[in-house]
C-alpha positions in Angstrom: 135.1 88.6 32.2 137.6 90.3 34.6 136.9 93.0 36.8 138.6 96.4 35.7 139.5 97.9 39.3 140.7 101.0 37.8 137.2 102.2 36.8 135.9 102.1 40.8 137.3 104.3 43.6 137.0 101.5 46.1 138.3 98.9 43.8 141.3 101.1 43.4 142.4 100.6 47.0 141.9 96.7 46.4 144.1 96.7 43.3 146.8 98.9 45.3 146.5 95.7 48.0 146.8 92.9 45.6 149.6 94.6 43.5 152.0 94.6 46.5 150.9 91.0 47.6 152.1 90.3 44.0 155.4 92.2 44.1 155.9 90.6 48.1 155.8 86.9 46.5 157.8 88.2 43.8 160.2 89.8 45.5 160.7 87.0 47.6 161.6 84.7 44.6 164.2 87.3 42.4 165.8 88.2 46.4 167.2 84.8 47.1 168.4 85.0 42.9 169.8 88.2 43.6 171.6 87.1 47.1 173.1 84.0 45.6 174.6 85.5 42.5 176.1 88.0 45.3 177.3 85.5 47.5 178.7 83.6 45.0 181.0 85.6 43.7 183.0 85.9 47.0 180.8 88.9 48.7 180.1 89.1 52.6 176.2 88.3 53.8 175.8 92.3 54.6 177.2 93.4 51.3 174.6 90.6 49.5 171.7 91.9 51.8 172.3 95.6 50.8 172.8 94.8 46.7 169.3 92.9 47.1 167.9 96.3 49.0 169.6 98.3 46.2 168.1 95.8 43.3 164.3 95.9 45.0 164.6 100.0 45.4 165.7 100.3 41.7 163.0 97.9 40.3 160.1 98.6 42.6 158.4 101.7 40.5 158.7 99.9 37.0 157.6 96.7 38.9 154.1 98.1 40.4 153.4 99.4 36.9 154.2 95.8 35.5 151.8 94.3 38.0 148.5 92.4 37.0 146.1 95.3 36.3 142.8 93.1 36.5 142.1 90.3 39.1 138.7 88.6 38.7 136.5 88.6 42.0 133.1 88.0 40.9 133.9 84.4 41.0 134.9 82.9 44.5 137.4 79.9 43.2 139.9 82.9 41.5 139.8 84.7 45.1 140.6 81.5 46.6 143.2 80.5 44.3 144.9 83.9 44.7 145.0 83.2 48.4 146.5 80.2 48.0 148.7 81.3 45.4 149.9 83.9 47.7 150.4 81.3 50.9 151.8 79.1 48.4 154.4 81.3 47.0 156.0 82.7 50.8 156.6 78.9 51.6 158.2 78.0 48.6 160.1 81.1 48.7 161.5 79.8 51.7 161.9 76.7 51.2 164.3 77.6 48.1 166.3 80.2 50.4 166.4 77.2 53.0 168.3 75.3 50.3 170.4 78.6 49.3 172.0 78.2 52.7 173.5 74.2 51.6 174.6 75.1 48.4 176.7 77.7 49.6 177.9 75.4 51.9 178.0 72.0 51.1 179.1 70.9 53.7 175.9 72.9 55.6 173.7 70.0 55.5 171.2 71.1 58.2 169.5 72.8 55.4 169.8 70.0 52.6 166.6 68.1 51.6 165.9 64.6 52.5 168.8 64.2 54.2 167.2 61.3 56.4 165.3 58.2 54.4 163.3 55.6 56.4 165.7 52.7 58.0 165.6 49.6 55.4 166.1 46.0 56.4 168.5 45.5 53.9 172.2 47.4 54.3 172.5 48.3 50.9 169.4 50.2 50.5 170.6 52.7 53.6 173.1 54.2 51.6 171.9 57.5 51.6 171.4 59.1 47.6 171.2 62.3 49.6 172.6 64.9 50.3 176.0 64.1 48.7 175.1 63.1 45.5 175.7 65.6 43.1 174.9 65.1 39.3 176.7 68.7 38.4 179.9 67.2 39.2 180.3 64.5 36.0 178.9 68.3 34.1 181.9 69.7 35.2 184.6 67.0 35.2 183.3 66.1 31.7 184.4 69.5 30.5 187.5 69.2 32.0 188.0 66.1 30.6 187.3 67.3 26.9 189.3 70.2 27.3 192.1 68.2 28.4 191.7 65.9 25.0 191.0 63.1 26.7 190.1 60.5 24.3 186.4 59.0 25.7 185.0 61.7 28.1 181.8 58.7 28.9 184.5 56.1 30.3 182.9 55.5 33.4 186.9 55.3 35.3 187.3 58.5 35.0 185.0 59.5 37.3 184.4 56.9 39.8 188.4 55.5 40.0 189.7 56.6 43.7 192.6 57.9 42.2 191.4 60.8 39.8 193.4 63.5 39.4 190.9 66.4 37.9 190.4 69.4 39.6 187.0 68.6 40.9 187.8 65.5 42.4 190.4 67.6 44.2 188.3 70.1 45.3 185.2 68.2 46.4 186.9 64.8 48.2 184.4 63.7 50.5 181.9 66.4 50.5 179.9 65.2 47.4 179.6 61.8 45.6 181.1 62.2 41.8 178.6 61.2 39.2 179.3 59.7 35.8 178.9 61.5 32.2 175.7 60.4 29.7 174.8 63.3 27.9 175.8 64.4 24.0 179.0 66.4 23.9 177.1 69.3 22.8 175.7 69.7 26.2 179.2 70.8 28.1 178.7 74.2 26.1 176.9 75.7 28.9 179.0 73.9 31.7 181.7 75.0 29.8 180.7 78.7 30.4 180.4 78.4 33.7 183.7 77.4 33.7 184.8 80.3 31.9 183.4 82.4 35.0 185.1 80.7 38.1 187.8 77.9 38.4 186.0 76.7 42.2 183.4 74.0 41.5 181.5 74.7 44.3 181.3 78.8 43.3 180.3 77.0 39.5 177.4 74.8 41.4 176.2 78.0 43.4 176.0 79.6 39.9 174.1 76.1 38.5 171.6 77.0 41.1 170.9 80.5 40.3 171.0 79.8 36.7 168.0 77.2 37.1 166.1 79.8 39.6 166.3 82.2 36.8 165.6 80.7 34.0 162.6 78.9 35.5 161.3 82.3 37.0 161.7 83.5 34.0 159.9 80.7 32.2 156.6 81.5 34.7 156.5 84.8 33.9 156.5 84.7 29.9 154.3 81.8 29.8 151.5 83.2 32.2 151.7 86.7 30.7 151.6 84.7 27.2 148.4 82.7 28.2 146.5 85.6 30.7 147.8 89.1 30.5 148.3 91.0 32.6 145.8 89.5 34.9 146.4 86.8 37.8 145.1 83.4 36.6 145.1 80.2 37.8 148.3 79.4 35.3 150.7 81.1 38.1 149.8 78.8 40.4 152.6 76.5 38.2 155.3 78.2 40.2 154.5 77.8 43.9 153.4 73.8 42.6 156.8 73.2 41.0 158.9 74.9 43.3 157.6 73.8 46.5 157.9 70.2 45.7 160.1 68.0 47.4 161.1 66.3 43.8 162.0 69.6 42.6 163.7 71.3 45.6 165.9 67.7 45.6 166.5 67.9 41.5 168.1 71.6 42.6 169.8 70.4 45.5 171.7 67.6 43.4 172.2 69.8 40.2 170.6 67.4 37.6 170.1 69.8 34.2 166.4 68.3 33.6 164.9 71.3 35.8 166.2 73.5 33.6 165.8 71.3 29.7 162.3 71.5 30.7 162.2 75.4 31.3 164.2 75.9 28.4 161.9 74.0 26.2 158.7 75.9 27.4 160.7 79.1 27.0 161.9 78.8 23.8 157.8 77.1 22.7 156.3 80.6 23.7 159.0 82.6 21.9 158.1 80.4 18.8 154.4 81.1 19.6 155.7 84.8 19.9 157.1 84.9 16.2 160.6 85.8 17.9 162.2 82.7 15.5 165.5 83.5 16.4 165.9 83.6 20.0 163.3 81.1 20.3 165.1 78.4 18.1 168.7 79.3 19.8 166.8 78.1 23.2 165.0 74.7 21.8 168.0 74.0 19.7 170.2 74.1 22.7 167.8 71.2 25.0 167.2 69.1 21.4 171.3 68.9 21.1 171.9 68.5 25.3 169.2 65.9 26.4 167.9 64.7 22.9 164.6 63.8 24.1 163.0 67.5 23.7 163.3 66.9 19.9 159.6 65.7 20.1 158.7 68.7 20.2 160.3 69.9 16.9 158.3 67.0 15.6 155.1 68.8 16.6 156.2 72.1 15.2 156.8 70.1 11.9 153.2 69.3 11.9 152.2 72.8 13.0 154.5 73.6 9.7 156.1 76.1 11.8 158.8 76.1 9.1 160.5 79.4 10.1 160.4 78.3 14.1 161.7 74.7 12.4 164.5 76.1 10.4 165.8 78.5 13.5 166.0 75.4 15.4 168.0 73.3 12.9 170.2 75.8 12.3 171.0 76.3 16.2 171.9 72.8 16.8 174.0 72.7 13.8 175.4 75.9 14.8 176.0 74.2 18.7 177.3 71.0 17.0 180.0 72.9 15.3 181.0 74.7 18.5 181.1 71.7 20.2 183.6 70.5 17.6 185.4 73.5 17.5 186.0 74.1 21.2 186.9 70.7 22.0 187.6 68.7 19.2 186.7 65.9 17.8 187.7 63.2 20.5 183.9 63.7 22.3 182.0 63.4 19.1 184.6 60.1 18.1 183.6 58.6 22.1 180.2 59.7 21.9 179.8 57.9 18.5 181.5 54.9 18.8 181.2 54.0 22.7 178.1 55.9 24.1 175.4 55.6 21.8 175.8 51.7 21.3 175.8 51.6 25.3 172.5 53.8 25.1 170.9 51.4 22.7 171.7 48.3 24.0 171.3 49.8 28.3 174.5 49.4 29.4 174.8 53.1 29.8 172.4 52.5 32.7 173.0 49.0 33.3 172.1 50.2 37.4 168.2 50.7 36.2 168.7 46.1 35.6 170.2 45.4 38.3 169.9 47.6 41.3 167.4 47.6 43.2 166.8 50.8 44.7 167.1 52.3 40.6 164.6 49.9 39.9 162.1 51.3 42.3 163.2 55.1 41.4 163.1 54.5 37.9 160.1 56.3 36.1 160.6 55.7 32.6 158.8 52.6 30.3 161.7 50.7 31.5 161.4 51.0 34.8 157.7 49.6 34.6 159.1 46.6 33.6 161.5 45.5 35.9 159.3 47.0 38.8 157.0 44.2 37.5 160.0 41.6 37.8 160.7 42.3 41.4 157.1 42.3 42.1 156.6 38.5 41.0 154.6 39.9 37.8 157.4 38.9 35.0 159.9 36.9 34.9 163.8 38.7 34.0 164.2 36.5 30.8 160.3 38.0 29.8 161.6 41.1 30.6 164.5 41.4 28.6 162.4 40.1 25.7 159.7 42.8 26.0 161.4 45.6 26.5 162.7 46.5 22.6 159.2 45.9 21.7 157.3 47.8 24.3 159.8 50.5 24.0 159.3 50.9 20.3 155.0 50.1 20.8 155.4 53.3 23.2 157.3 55.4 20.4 155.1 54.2 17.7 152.0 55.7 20.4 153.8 58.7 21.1 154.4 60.0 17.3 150.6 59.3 16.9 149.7 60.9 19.9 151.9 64.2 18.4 150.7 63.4 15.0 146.8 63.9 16.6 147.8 67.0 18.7 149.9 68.7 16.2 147.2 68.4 13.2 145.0 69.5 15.6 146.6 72.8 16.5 147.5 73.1 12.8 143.5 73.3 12.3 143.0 75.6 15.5 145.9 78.4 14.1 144.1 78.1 10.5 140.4 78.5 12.1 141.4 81.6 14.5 143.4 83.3 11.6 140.0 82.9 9.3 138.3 84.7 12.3 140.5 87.9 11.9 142.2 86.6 15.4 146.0 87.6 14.8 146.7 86.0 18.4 145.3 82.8 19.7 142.8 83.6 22.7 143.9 82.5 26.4 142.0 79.3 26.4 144.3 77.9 23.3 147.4 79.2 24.4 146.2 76.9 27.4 145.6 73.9 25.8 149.7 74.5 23.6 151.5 75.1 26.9 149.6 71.6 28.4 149.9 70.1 25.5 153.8 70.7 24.9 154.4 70.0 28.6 152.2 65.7 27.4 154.8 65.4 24.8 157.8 66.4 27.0 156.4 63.9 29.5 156.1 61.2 27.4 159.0 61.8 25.2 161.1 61.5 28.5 159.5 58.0 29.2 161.6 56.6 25.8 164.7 56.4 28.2 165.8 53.8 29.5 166.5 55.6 33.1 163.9 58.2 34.2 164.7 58.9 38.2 161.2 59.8 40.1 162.8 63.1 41.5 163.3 64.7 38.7 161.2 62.7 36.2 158.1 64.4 37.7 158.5 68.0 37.0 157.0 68.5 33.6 154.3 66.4 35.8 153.6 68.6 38.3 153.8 71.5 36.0 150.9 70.0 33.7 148.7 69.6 36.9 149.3 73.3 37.3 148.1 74.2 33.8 144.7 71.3 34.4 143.4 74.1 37.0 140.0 74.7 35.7 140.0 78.7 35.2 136.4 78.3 34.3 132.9 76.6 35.0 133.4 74.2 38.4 136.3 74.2 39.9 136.1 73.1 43.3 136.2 68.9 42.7 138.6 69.1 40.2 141.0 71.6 41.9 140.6 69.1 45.0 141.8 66.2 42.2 144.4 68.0 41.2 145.9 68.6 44.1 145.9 64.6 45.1 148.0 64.1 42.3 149.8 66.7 42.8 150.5 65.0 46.7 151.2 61.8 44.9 153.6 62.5 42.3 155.6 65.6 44.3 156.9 63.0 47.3 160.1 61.6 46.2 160.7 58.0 46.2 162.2 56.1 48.6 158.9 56.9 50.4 159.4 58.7 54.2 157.2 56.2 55.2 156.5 52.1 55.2 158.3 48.9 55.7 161.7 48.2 55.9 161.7 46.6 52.2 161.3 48.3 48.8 157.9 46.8 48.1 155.9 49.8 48.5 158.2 52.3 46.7 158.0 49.5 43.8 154.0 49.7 44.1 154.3 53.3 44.4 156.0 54.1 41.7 154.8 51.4 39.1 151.1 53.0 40.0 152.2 56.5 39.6 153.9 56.2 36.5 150.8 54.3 34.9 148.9 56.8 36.4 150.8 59.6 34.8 150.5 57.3 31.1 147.0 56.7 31.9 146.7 61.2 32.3 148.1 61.5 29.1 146.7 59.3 26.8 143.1 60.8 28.6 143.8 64.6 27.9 145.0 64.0 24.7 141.4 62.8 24.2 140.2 65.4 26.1 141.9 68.5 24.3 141.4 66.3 20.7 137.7 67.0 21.6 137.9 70.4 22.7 139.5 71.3 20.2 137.0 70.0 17.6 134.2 71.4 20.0 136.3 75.3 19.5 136.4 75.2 16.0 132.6 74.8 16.1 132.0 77.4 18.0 130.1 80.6 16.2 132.2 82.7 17.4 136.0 81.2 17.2 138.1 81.2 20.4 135.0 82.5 22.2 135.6 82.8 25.8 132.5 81.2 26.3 133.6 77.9 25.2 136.5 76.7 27.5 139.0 73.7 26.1 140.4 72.8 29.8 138.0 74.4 31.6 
């Protein structure tokens, strides 16, 4: 049970001291948010600095009283996990304002990430992926392109052919590498509202980044005041262990939209969770319709029979569908149709994840195992080929059985807490939902055919952050936690080995099995707990942990 401070003189002070430790790591996350959003729209650093003074003024009364009221001391792992929460938090902090500085300036690349990669004996492979590639800029030119009218918006021409003629290739020449369009039309809706705020790409990609920020700060804060309270828990280490990670701070730094599909998806789970239908099925319907691969988890409400959190949701992504349409026509939906999706199917669309070697050893998804094990020696290319429909649709006949398990399962858990007068899961389910929507997410991702490491392992890291044991012994399996956490947050290319690709194939064949190998294990794990909780006398008792 936590420790009330408020009853004890002395424990008064401490609450006082941990409060503003709170607000200083807080602070130091919505500043740079504030700053950017400032900056980008055209104001000077001293006129940024004094808004964020002004913001933090305004806010700081109503933020003390918002402040976790309890903080559990009697045990010794919380007071070292709000240390290292707190230590945690200042260095990612500055790690993202670090970035702030290159995607203000992109041509500022003293402050981009990774912008050196270990020397390869092999030419090809020194290309540099970064700093100057940039996945935002195929969001962007694809909106152009549809608003335009041109007639297939997924020809890969119009973005890599020299001569291009659209306004971002005019504006960002040399600075940035131009990447290619993959996504459903529906997903330029929110590109498309950027636009709608600034003609400069580069003022739209400083705007990207503080969109992401937000929303995934945001994201933090509703699902560790869902789970705890108001009451520090080991669930808020998830922001420090996301955002400090070289995988993530990269996937910012290039723009890709998965940072934020998999926020959005959390978000809009919890608002479900919340009974708030509507704005909770606007969110998920929005990451179903733009990257497809969240729809998993609509599956799992299904089996939940979340019908009104369900119905919401279809009746976003029909609603985002016909804005789609209406906005830019029909020509996407007609190239999308006709040209992209038989590409997806057959791997065209990503024909680099066959033959390229240094997307082979990136590549995170099922598909990448495979032709990791080609250039190891372990398969031959004609094997390959042959295997992969089958162990793609093996892995999706495991993965609707895996959500089949889970969902019935928390379908049984709702019914057994309701039957014990509970009107609100206790903190130890809410838990075990958030980790288990964050296994689905992971594997659901794994069905494509190209899953880059850098941004493939964020839901990862984030479910290593919800694994931290909040009760019983901690100690060993904090320590595990954080080597995986090690493993899976340093981006591949590896900083370090030979001049070949051997290791980063090793590397990343072992982590991804790895990562499998986690999931198939908790499901077990929470399948059994969850069994274990609905025989407890007293339902949802605190007293009987399911992660702890």
């Amino acid at each position: 049970m936590a420790v009330k401070f408020i009853s004890q003189p002395t424990a008064s002070r401490r609450l006082t001291s941990v409060r503003v430790i709170v607000l200083l790591v807080i602070l130091c996350t919505i500043g740079p948010l504030i700053f950017m959003t400032s900056r980008a729209a055209g104001t000077s650093n001293w006129l940024s600095l004094a808004i964020v003074g002004a913001a933090i003024a305004l806010s700081l009364p109503g933020a003390l009283k918002l402040l976790p009221d309890t903080l559990p001391t009697h045990r010794k792992g919380y007071r070292v996990m709000f240390a290292i929460w707190v230590v945690l938090g200042m260095v990612a902090s500055y790690r993202v304002v670090s970035l702030s500085a290159f995607m203000l300036d992109a041509e500022n690349t003293a402050y981009a990430v990774a912008t050196d990669q270990r020397p390869f004996d092999d030419e090809e492979l020194n290309k540099p992926f970064s700093p100057k590639h940039n996945c935002f800029t195929s969001y962007m030119i694809g909106v152009e392109l549809a608003v335009d009218g041109d007639e297939n918006i997924y020809e890969p021409n119009n973005y890599r052919r020299p001569d291009s003629t659209t306004s971002v290739h005019t504006e960002v020449k040399d600075i940035l590498n131009i990447d290619t369009y993959q996504y459903p039309p529906t997903f330029l809706l929110l590109p498309r509202a950027l636009m709608l705020l600034t003609d400069s790409f580069f003022q739209s990609r400083t705007y990207w980044f503080t969109l992401n920020l937000i929303v995934f700060s945001t994201t933090i804060a509703v699902v560790g005041y869902w789970i705890g309270g108001r009451k520090f828990s080991a669930f808020w280490l998830a922001w420090p262990l996301v955002a400090i990670a070289p995988t993530t701070l990269l996937t910012l730094q290039i723009g890709n939209v998965h940072f934020l599909i998999i926020s959005l998806s959390l978000l809009g789970m919890v608002l479900i969770e919340k009974q708030q239908y509507r704005l909770g099925g606007l969110i998920l319907g929005y990451v179903v319709v733009a990257k497809i691969f969240p729809g998993v988890l609509l599956f799992y409400l299904l089996l939940r029979r979340q019908w009104r959190g369900v119905a919401w949701t279809v009746a976003a992504m029909l609603l985002y569908v016909l804005a789609t349409w209406m906005i830019f026509g029909p020509a996407p939906w007609r190239a999308f149709l006709e040209y992209q999706l038989p590409r997806l199917s057959s791997g065209d669309a990503f024909w680099f994840a066959r033959d390229n070697l240094k997307a082979i050893a990136v590549n995170s998804s099922l598909m990448g195992m495979l032709y990791k094990s080609v250039q190891l020696g372990l398969l031959q290319q004609a094997d390959a080929n042959m295997l992969a429909g089958p162990v793609m649709w093996t892995f999706t006949a495991v993965l609707i059985t895996l959500i089949v398990v889970i969902g019935l399962a928390h379908r049984r858990m709702s019914i057994a807490s309701q039957s014990a007068d509970e009107s609100q899961p206790d903190s130890a389910m809410r838990q075990q939902f958030v980790t288990a929507w964050l296994m689905i997410l992971i594997l659901g991702q794994m069905r494509s055919p190209f899953l880059p490491w850098t941004y493939g392992n964020i839901a990862i890291l984030w479910l290593l952050a919800m694994m931290i044991p909040t009760t019983g012994p901690w100690l060993k399996r904090t320590i595990a936690i954080a080597f995986l956490w090690l493993i899976l947050a340093i981006d591949i290319p590896l900083p370090f080995g030979p001049g070949t690709l051997t290791l980063d194939l090793i590397y990343g064949l072992a982590g991804t099995s790895v990562v499998i190998s986690l999931c198939l294990g908790l499901t077990i794990s929470l399948r059994r707990r969850s069994i274990s909780w609905m025989d407890s006398p007293i339902i949802g008792s605190k007293s009987r942990p399911l992660l702890g």
